[in-house]
C-alpha positions in Angstrom: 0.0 0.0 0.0 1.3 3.6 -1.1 0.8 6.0 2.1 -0.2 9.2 1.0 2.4 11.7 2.1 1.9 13.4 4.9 -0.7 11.1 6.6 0.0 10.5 9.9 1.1 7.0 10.8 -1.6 6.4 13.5 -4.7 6.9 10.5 -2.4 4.6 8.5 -2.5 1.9 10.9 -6.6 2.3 11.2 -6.9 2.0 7.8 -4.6 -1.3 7.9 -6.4 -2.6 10.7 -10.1 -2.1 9.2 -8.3 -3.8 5.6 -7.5 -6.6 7.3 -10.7 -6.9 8.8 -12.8 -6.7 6.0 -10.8 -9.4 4.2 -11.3 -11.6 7.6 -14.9 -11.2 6.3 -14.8 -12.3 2.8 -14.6 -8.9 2.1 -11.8 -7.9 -0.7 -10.5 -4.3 -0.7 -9.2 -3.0 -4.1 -8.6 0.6 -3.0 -7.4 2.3 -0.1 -10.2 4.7 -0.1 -12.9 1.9 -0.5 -12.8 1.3 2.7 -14.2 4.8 4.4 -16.3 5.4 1.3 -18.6 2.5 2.2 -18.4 4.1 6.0 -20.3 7.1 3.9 -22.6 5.5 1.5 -26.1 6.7 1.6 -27.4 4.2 -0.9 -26.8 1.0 -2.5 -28.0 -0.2 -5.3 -28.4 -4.0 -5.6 -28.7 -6.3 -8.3 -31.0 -9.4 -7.1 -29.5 -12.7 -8.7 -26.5 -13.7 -6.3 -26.4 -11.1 -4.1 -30.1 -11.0 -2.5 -30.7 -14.7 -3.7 -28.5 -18.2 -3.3 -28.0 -18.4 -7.4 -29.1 -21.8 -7.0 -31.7 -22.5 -9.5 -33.8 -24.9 -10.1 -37.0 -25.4 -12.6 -40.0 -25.5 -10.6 -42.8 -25.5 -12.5 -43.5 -25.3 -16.7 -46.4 -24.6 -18.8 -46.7 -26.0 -22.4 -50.1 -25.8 -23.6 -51.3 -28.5 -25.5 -48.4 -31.1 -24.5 -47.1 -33.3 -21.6 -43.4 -33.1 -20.6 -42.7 -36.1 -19.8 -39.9 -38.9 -21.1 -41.5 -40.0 -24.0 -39.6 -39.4 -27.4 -41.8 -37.2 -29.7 -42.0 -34.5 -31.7 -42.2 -31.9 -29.1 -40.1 -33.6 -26.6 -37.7 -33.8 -29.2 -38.3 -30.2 -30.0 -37.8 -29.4 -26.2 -34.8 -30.8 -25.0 -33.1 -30.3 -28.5 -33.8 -26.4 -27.8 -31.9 -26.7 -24.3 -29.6 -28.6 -25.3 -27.8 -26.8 -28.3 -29.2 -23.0 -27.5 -27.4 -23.1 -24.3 -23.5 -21.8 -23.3 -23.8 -24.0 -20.2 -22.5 -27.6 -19.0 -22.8 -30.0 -16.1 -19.9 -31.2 -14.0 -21.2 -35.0 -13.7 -18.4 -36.4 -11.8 -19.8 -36.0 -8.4 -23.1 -34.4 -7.5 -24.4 -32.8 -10.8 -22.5 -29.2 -10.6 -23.5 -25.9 -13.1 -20.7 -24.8 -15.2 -21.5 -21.4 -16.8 -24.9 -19.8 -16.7 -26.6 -20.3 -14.0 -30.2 -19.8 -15.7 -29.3 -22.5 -18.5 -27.8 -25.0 -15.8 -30.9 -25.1 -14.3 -32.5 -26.1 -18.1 -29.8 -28.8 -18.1 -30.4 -30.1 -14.4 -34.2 -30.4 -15.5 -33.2 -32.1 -18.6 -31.2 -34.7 -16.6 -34.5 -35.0 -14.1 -36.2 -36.2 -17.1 -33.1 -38.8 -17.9 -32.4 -37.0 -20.7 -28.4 -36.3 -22.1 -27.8 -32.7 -23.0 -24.5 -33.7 -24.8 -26.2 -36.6 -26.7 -28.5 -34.1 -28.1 -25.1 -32.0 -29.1 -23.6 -35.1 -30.6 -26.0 -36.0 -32.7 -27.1 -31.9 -33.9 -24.9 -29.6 -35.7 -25.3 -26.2 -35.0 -24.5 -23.2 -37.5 -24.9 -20.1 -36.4 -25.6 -18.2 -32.7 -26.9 -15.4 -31.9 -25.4 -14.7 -28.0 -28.3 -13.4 -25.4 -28.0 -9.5 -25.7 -29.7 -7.2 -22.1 -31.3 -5.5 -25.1 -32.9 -8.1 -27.0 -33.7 -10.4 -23.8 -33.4 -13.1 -25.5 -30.5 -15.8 -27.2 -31.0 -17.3 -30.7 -29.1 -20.6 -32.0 -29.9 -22.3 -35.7 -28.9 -25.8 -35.7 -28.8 -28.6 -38.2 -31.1 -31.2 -36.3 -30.9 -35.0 -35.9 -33.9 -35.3 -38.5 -31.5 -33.2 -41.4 -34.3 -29.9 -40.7 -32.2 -26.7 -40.0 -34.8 -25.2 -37.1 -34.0 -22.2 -35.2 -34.2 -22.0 -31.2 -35.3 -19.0 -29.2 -35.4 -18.8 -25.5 -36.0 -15.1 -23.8 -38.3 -13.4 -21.7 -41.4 -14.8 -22.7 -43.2 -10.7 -23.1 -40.4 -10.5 -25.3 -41.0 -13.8 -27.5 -44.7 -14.1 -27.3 -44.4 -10.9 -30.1 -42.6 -13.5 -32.2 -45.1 -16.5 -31.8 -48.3 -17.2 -33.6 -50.7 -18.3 -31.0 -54.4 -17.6 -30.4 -55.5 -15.4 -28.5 -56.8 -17.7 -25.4 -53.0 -19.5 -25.8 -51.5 -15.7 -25.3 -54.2 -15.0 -22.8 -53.1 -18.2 -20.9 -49.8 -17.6 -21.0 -50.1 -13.6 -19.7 -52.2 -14.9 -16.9 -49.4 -17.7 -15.9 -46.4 -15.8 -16.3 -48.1 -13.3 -13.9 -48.7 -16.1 -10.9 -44.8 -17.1 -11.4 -43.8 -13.8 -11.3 -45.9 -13.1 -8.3 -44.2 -16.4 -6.3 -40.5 -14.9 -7.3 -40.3 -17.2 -10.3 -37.6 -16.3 -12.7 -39.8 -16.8 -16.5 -38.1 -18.2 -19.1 -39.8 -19.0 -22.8 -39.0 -21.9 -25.4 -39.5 -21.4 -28.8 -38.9 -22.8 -32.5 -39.2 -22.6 -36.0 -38.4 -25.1 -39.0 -36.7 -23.1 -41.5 -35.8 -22.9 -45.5 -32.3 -23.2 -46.5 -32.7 -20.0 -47.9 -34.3 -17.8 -45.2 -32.3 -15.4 -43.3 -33.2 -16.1 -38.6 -31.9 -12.6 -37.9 -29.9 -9.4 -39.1 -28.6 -6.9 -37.7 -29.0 -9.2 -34.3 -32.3 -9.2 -34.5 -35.1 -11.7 -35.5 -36.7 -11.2 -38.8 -39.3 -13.8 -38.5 -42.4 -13.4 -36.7 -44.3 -16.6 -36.9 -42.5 -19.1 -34.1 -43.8 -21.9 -32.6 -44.0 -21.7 -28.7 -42.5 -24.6 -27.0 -43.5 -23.5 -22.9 -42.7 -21.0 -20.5 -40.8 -22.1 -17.6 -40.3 -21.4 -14.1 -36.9 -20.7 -12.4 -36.9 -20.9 -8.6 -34.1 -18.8 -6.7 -34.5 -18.4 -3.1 -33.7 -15.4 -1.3 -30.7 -15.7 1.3 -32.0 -16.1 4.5 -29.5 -13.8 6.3 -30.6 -10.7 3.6 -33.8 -9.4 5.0 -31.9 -9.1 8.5 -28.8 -7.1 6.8 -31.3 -4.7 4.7 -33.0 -3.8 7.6 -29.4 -2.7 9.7 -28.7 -0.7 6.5 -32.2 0.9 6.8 -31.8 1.5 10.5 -28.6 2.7 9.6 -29.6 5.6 7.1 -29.0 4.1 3.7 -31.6 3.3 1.5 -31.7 0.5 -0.7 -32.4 0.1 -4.5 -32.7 -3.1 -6.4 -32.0 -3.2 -10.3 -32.5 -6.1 -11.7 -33.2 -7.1 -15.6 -36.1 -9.6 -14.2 -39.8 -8.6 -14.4 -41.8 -6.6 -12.4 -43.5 -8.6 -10.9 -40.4 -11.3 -9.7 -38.4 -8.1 -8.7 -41.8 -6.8 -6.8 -42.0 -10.0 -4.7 -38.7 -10.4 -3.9 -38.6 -7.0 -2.3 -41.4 -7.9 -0.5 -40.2 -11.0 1.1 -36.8 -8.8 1.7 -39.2 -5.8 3.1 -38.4 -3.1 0.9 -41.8 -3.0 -1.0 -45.6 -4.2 0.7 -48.9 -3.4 -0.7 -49.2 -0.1 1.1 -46.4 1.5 -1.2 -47.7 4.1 -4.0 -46.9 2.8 -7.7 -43.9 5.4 -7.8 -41.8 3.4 -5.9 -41.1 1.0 -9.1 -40.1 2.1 -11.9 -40.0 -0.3 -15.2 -36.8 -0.4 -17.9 -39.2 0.3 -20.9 -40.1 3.7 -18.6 -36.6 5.0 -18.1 -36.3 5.9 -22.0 -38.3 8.3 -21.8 -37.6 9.8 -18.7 -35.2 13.4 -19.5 -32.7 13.5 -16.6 -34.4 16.5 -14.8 -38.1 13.8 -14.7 -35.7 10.6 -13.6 -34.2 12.9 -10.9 -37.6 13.6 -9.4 -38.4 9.7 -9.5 -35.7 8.4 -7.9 -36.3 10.3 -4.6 -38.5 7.6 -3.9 -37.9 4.8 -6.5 -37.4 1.3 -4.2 -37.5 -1.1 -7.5 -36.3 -0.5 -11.1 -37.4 -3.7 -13.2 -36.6 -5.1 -16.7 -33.5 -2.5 -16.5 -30.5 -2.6 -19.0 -26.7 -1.8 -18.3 -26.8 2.0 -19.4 -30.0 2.4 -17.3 -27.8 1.1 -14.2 -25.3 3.9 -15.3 -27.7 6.5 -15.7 -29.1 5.8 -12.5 -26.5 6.0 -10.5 -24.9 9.1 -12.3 -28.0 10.8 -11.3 -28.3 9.6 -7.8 -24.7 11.3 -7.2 -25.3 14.7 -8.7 -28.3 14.2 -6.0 -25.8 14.2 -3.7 -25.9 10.9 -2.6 -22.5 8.3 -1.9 -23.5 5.2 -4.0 -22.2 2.1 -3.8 -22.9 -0.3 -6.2 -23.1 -4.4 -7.2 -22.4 -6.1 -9.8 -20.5 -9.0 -11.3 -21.2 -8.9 -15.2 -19.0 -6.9 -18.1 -21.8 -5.4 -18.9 -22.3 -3.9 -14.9 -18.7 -2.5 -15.6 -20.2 1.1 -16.5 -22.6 1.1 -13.3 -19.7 0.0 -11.0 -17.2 2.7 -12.0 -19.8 5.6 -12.1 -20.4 4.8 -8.6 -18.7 6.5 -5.6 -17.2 2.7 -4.6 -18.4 -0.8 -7.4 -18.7 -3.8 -5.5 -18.1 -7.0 -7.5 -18.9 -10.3 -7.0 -16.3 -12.8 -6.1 -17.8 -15.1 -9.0 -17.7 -12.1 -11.3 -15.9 -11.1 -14.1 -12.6 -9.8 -14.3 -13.9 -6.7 -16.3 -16.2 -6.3 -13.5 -13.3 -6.5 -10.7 -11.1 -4.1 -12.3 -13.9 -1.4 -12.6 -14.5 -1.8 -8.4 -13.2 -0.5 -5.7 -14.1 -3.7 -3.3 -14.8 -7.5 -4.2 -17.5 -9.2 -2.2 -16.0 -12.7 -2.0 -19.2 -14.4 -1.3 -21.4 -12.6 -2.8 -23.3 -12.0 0.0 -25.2 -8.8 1.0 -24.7 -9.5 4.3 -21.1 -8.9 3.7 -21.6 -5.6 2.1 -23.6 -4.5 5.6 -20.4 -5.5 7.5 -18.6 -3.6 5.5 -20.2 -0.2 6.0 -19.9 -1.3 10.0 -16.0 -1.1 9.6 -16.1 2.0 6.7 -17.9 3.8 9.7 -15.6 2.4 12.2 -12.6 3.5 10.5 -14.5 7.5 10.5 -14.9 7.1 14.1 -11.0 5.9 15.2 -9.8 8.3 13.0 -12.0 11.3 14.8 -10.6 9.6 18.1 -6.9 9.6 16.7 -7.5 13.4 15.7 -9.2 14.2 19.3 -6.4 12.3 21.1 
């Protein structure tokens, strides 16, 4: 550690001592200032997926009107588990207890594809695929055409399910159906996730310009991702409360998933006015001046991108407020260094780590309480030090 010159030894040593006990507490700091700038924060703003909940998912319920899942090979099984299988970026550790490698999301696709005693990679073995097109925060969803076992070059879509039921001819009692059972997910804290394909023509184009130029998909199901909260969380949100800092989630999950889980955390019951959420789609077109009025009481921003994180939090700090913020994707690299002090994930990214000031090794909020304890600390030996 470089001392700045001319600080006195004794403040030296309290920093030191409160470094050394934040990384007792699976706390990592990346800057010497990190450590009193999260004794000042006024307000954090939290992503949900890791950091409020266990990132341990697991498919818990799926709706796919007119078929059965089930392990019978047929068309639409077929259709199914090809569709997981090869428009996926995931894998499963099998040597021991079956362990997620990559995307947490998809590994919990895979894990209910094994439940069904189903091989992901014999699906890959026996499929070719030719062209990707990656999961964009814009687009919401992820796009893979693939040469199937049957010779038929189909195209796979799986997204937010608002997003892909624009791209799907159903009725209008399916769509209706649908609406009304994405809504009770949402409203247990399911995470929604929506199947789709589409048999194409050796000569027809799936996208351009990265995005989907056909509008007549077949629907596969809609799918229901459990993640349960931590159950230290709601206890560490309320210290920060009691403490003076306000929380924020910003998640890219649907309103009404992000709604419930800051219910069960607290943040939000039934008694809050509708200005404490505010929605992605709303933010565009929001000037700065009309987002600045919004976010003096804004608890929950939903179906939110990486420059509306940015924008956010640039705006919260010409409000005058310290933020500190989480994150632990590249794309939550803009957020993080905009913010008085970024907080990564220990799991992140390494974009994400060198844009923060402080690494939460396990990714817990709980952690991030703990270390506002020891950035206030730090404030308060320091005024003794002075005062002695």
């Amino acid at each position: 550690v470089t001392v700045p010159e001319g600080l006195p030894m004794a403040v030296t040593l309290c920093l030191a001592f409160s470094m050394r006990r934040l990384m007792r507490q699976n706390t990592l700091p990346r800057t010497m200032h990190a450590c009193e700038t999260m004794g000042a924060t006024t307000i954090i703003c939290t992503d949900k997926t890791g950091t409020l909940t266990q990132n341990k998912m697991c498919v818990q319920a799926a709706l796919c009107i007119g078929h059965e899942v089930n392990n019978e090979n047929n068309y639409f099984t077929n259709r199914l588990w090809e569709g997981i299988a090869l428009n996926t970026t995931a894998n499963l550790n099998l040597n021991t207890q079956p362990q997620v490698i990559g995307n947490p999301t998809e590994g919990a696709l895979l894990l209910w594809m094994k439940s069904h005693n189903q091989s992901y990679t014999a699906y890959r073995t026996e499929a070719e695929i030719i062209e990707r097109l990656p999961f964009s925060t814009e687009r919401k969803y992820m796009a893979t055409l693939v040469k199937s076992n049957d010779g038929k070059k189909i195209l796979y879509v799986k997204g937010a399910p608002d997003v892909l039921l624009r791209y799907c001819k159903t009725t209008s009692q399916e769509h209706i159906t649908y609406i009304n059972q994405l809504a009770d997910y949402q409203n247990h804290a399911y995470r929604t996730l929506g199947l789709a394909y589409r048999v194409m023509q050796d000569d027809e184009d799936a996208w351009r310009d990265g995005i989907l130029c056909v509008d007549d998909i077949t629907m596969l199901g809609v799918v229901a991702i459990a993640d349960p909260i931590r159950e230290d969380v709601p206890q560490a949100i309320r210290n920060c409360m009691r403490a003076g800092i306000r929380v924020m989630i910003i998640t890219g999950d649907a309103l009404g998933t992000a709604r419930e889980i800051a219910r069960q955390l607290g943040l939000w019951s039934n008694m809050d006015n509708k200005d404490v959420i505010l929605q992605g789609s709303e933010l565009e077109f929001l000037t700065d001046d009309e987002l600045t009025s919004r976010l003096q009481q804004v608890k929950i921003v939903s179906r939110a991108r990486p420059n509306d994180k940015e924008r956010i939090v640039r705006l919260l700090r010409q409000m005058g407020h310290v933020v500190a913020v989480t994150g632990d994707g590249t794309n939550d690299a803009p957020a993080l260094n905009a913010a008085n002090i970024g907080l990564s994930m220990g799991d992140g990214t390494a974009v994400a780590k060198e844009a923060s000031d402080m690494t939460i090794m396990d990714n817990s909020f709980t952690t991030i309480s703990n270390a506002v304890i020891w950035g206030r600390s730090l404030y308060k030996n320091i005024q003794r030090f002075i005062l002695f």
